[in-house]
C-alpha positions as CSV (number, residue, x, y, z in Angstrom):
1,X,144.9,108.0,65.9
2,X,143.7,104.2,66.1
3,X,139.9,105.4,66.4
4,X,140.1,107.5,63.5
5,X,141.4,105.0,61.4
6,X,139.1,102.2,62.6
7,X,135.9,104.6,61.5
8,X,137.6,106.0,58.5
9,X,137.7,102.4,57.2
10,X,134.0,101.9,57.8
11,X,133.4,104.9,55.7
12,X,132.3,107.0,58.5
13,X,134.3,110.4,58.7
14,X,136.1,111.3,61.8
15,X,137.1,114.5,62.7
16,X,140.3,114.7,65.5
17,X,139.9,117.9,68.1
18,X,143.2,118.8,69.2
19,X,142.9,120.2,72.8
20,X,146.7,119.9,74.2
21,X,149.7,118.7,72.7
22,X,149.5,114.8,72.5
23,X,145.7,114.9,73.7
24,X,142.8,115.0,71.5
25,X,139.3,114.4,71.0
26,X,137.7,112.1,68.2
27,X,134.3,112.8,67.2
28,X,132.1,111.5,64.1
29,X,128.2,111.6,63.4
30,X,126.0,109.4,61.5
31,X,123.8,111.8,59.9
32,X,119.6,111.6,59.6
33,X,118.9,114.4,57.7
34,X,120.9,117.7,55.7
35,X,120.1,119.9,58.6
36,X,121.3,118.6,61.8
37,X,118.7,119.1,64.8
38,X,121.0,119.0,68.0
39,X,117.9,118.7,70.6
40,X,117.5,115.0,68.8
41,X,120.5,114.3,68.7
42,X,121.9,110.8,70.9
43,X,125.6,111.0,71.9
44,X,127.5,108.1,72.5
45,X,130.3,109.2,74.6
46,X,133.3,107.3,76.5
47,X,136.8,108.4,77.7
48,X,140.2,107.3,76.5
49,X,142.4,108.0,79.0
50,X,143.3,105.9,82.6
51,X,144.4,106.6,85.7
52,X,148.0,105.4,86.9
53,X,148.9,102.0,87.8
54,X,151.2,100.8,90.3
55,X,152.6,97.7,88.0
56,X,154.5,96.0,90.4
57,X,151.2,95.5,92.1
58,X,149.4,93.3,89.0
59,X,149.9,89.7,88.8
60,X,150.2,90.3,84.6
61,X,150.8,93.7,82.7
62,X,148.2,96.1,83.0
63,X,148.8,97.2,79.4
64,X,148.5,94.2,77.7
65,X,144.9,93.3,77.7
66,X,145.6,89.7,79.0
67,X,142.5,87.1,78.8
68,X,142.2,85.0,81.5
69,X,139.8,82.6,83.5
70,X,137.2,84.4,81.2
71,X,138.0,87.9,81.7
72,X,139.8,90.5,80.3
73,X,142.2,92.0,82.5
74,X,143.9,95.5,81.8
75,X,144.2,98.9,83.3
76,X,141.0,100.4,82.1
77,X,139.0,97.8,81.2
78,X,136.0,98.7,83.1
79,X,137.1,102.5,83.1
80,X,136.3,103.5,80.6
81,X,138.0,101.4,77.4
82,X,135.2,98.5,77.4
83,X,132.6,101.3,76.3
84,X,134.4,102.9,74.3
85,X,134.7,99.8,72.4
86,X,131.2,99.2,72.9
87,X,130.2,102.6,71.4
88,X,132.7,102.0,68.7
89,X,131.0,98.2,67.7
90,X,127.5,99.6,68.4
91,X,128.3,102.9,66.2
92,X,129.6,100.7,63.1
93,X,127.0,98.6,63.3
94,X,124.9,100.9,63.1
95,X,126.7,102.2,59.7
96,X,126.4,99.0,58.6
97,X,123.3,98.2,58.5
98,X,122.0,101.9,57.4
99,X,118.6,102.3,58.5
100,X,116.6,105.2,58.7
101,X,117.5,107.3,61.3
102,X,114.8,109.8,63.3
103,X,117.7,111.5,65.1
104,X,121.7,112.2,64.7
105,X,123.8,110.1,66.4
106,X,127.2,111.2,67.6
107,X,130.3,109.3,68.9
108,X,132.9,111.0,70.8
109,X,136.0,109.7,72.3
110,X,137.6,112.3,75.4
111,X,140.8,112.6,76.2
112,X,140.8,113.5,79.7
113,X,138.1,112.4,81.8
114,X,140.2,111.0,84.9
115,X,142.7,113.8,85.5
116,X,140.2,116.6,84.5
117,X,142.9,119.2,83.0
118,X,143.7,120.9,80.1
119,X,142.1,118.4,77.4
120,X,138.6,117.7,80.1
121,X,135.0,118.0,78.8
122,X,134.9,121.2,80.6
123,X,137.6,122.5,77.6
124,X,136.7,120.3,75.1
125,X,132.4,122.2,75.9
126,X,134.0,125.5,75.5
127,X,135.9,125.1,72.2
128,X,134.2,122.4,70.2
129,X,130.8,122.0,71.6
130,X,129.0,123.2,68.2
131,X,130.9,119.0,67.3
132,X,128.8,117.0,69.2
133,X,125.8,119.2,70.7
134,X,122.8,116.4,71.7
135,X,119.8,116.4,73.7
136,X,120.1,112.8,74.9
137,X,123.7,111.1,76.1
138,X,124.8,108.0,77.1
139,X,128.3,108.3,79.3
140,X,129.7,105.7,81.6
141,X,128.1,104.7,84.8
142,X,125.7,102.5,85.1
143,X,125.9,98.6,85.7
144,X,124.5,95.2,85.1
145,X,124.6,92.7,88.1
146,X,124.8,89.2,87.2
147,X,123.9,86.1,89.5
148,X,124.9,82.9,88.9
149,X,125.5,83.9,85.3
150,X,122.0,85.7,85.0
151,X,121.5,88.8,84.7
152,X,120.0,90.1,87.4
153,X,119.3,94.0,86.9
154,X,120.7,96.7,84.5
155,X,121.6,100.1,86.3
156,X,120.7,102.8,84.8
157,X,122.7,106.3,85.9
158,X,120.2,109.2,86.4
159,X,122.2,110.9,88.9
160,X,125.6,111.2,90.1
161,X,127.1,112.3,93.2
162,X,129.2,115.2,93.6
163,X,133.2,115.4,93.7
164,X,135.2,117.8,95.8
165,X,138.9,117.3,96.3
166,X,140.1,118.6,99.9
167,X,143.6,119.5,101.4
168,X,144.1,119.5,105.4
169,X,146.8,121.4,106.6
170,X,148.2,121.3,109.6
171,X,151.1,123.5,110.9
172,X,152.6,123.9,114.4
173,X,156.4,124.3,115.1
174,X,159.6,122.9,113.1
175,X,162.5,121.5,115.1
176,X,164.9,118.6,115.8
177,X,162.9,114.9,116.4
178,X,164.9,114.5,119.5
179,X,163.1,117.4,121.6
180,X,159.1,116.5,120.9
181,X,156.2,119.4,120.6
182,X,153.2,119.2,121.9
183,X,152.2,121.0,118.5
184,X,153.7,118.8,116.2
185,X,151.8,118.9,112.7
186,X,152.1,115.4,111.7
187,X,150.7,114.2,115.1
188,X,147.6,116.7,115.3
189,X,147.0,116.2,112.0
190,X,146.9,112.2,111.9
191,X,144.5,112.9,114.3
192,X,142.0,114.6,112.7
193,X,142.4,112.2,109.6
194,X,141.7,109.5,111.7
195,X,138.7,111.2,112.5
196,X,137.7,111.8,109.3
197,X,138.5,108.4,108.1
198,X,135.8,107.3,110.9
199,X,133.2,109.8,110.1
200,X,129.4,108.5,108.7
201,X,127.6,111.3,107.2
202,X,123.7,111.1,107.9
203,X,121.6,109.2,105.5
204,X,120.5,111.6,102.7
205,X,117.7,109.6,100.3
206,X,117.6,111.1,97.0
207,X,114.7,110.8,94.4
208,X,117.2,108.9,92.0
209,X,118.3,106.5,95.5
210,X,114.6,105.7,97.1
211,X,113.5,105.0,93.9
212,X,117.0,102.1,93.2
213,X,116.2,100.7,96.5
214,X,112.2,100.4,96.0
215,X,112.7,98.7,92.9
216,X,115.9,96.8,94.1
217,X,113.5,95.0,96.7
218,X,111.3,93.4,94.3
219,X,114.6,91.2,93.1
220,X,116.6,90.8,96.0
221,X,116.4,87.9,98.9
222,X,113.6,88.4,101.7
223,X,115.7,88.8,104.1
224,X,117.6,91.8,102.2
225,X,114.6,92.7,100.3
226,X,113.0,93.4,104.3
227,X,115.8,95.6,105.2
228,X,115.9,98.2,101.6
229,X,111.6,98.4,102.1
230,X,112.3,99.4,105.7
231,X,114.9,102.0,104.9
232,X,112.5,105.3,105.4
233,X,110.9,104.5,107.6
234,X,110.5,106.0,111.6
235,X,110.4,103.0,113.3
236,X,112.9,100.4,111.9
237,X,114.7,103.4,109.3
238,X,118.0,103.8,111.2
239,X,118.8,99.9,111.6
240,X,117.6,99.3,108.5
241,X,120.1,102.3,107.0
242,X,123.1,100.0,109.1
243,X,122.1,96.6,107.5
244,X,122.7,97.7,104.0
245,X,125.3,100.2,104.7
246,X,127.7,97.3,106.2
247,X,126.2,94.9,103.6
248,X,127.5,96.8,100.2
249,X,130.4,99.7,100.4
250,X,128.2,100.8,97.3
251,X,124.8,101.0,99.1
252,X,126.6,102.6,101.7
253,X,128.0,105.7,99.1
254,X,124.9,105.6,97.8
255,X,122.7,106.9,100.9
256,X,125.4,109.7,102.1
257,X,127.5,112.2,101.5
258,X,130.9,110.3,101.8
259,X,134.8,111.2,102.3
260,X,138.0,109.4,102.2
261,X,141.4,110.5,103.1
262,X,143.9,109.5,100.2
263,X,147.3,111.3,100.6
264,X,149.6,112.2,103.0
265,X,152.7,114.5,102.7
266,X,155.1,116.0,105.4
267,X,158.4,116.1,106.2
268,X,162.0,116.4,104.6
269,X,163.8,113.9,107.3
270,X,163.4,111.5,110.0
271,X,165.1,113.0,112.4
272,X,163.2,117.0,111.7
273,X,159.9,117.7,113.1
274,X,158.1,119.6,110.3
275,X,156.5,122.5,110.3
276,X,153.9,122.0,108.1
277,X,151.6,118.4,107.3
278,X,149.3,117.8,104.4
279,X,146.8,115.2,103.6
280,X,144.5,115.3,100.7
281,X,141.2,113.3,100.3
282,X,138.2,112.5,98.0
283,X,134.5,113.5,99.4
284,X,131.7,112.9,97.4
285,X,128.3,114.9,97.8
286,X,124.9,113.3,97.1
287,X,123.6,114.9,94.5
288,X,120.4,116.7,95.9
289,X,121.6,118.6,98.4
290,X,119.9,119.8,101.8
291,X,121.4,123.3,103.5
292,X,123.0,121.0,106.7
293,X,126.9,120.3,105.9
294,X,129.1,117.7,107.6
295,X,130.1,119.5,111.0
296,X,133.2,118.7,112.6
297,X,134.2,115.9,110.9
298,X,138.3,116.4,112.1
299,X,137.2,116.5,115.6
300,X,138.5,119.8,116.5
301,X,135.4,120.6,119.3
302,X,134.6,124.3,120.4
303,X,138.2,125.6,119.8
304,X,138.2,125.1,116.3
305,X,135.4,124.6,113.4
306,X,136.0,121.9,111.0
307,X,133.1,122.5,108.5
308,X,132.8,120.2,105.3
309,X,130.2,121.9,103.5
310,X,130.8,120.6,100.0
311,X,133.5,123.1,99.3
312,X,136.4,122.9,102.4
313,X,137.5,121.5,105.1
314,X,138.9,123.8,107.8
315,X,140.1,123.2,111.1
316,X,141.7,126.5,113.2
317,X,143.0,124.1,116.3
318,X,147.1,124.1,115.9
319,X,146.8,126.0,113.2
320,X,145.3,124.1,110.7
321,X,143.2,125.3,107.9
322,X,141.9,123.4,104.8
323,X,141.6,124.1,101.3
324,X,138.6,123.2,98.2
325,X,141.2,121.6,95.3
326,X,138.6,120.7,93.3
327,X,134.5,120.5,92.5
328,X,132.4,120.1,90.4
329,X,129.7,122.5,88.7
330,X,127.0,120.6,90.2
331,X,125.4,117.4,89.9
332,X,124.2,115.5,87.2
333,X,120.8,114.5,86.9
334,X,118.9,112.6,83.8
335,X,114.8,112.8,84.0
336,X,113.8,109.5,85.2
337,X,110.6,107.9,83.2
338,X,112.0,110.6,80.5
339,X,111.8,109.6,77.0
340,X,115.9,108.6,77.6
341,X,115.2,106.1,80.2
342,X,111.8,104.6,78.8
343,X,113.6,103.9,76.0
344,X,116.5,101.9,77.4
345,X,113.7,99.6,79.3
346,X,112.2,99.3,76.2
347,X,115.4,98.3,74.1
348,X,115.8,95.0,76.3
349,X,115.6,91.7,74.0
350,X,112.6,89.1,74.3
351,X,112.9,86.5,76.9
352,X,115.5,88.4,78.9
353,X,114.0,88.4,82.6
354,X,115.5,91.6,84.3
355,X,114.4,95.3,85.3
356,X,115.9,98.6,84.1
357,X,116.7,100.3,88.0
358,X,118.1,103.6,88.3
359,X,121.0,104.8,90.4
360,X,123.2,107.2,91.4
361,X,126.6,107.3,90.6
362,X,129.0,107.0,93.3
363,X,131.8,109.0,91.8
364,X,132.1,111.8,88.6
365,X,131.9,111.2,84.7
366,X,132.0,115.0,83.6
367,X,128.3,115.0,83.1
368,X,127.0,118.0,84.7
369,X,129.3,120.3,82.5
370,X,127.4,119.2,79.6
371,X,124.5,120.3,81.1
């Protein structure tokens, strides 16, 4: 494996964890004493794998790592291979220049962060975790906002949000296209996608959230700046909440509980009305959670409850009903102004004018299972 051969070469010994045929794990340690203490410990973690690509769609090859107009472009760049190289560089240099370490640090390289099968974290936890046990990890997430080619603030992940895949089935009677039903599948259950699609889930402020926003003021515009101080409070709190929810798609995921149809499937012909329509969708949770779910998102009034409540979506009209695909164990959520995040704002160089904010992740990096 490439990684293994790159730390091998630095002298550092890597150790390949075989989860799946073709997929593994790569893990090494730089060691600070005999007796390793795991509570200590700092893991550097990233993820090799992508998600698909729809070539035809790129203006240059996705796997070629093409440089251009001062970027790197390639599937995966951002998610997740341009930590992993980080880690790798940081790790090395680290080997390099040998100093004395207070704690074990750790790097490991996953195999399946994006599909989250056979070779996840989840799997790798259960069989190897004895490999790369820590206290303290640093995973994908966070960001750093530049303006104007200055950086402007570093993000710091203390919390993420929640994933839970959902299927929406709807079923009514199969037939020929050229006779119409009034309980045609694919129509009744457009519908309620649609409604879906439209849905706003009520503002939900985590600790993690208020706290990115507060400190998010003191760099942004007045005029923006106004709007993020405003956000809690009873008289101006619900505009407010609609200025920054149109102004950033990420502010907006940020403050709520969020869901997003994705896939549709139905049918075998044109000309045959099916019996059955599926569509599948993304919904994130916020990751403190109050005991209100989303009601009704679908729409489906009195004679039917459609309930998202973190788990399902289920809607009785026409026969529907609705199915949890996926979720998570829970959310993920660091200590903020722990000894972890004090030490990233301390770790930022002379001269360098920004603040350490931290935020909530919008979608999942497999850190509650290592919880």
């Amino acid at each position: 494996m490439y990684i293994a051969a790159v730390l091998e070469k630095e002298g550092i010994k890597a150790e390949i964890l075989d989860l799946t045929p073709g997929r593994s794990a790569v893990v090494a340690r730089l060691r600070s004493t005999a007796t390793p203490d795991p509570s200590k410990a700092l893991l550097l973690v990233a993820h090799m794998d992508v998600v698909g690509v729809e070539k035809s769609k790129w203006t240059v090859d996705p796997f070629a790592a093409v440089e251009k107009d001062g970027y790197l472009y390639g599937r995966g760049a951002i998610d997740d291979k341009g930590m992993l190289a980080a880690n790798l560089a940081a790790f090395i240099a680290l080997k390099r220049a040998n100093p004395r370490l207070n704690r074990d640090v750790i790097f490991l390289a996953t195999a399946d962060e994006e599909q989250f099968g056979d070779a996840s974290v989840k799997i790798l936890i259960a069989k190897y975790w004895d490999k790369f046990a820590a206290g303290f990890a640093l995973n994908e997430g966070g960001e750093v906002l530049l303006k104007n080619g200055k950086v402007q603030y570093v993000a710091v992940q203390a919390s993420e949000k929640v994933p839970v895949n959902v299927t929406v089935i709807a079923r009514g009677t199969s037939g020929h296209a050229s006779m119409p039903t009034k309980d045609n599948a694919v129509v009744h259950l457009a519908a309620a996608v649609a409604k879906i699609g439209n849905y706003s889930a009520p503002v939900r402020f985590t600790t993690i959230v208020r706290r990115y926003f507060e400190q998010l003021a003191a760099i942004e515009d007045d005029e923006m700046a106004k709007w993020m101080r405003s956000l809690d409070t009873p008289d101006r709190g619900e505009h407010a909440q609609r200025v920054i929810s149109d102004a950033n798609p990420l502010w907006n995921s940020m403050l709520r509980d969020s869901i997003a149809p994705t896939m549709l499937t139905a049918g075998v012909r044109a000309n045959v009305i099916p019996g059955e329509a599926r569509a599948a969708g993304g919904a994130d949770e916020t990751g403190e959670r109050s005991a209100d779910p989303f009601r009704d998102p679908a729409g489906c009034g009195t004679g039917g409850a459609a309930v998202f409540a973190g788990k399902r979506i289920v809607c009785h009209n026409y026969k529907g009903r609705g199915e949890r695909v996926f979720q998570c164990a829970g959310a993920a959520v660091s200590v903020h102004g722990g000894h972890g995040f004090r030490a990233i704002e301390a770790a930022r160089r002379p001269g360098l004018r920004f603040s350490a904010v931290p935020t909530e992740r919008r979608g999942f990096a497999a850190d509650a299972w290592r919880r």
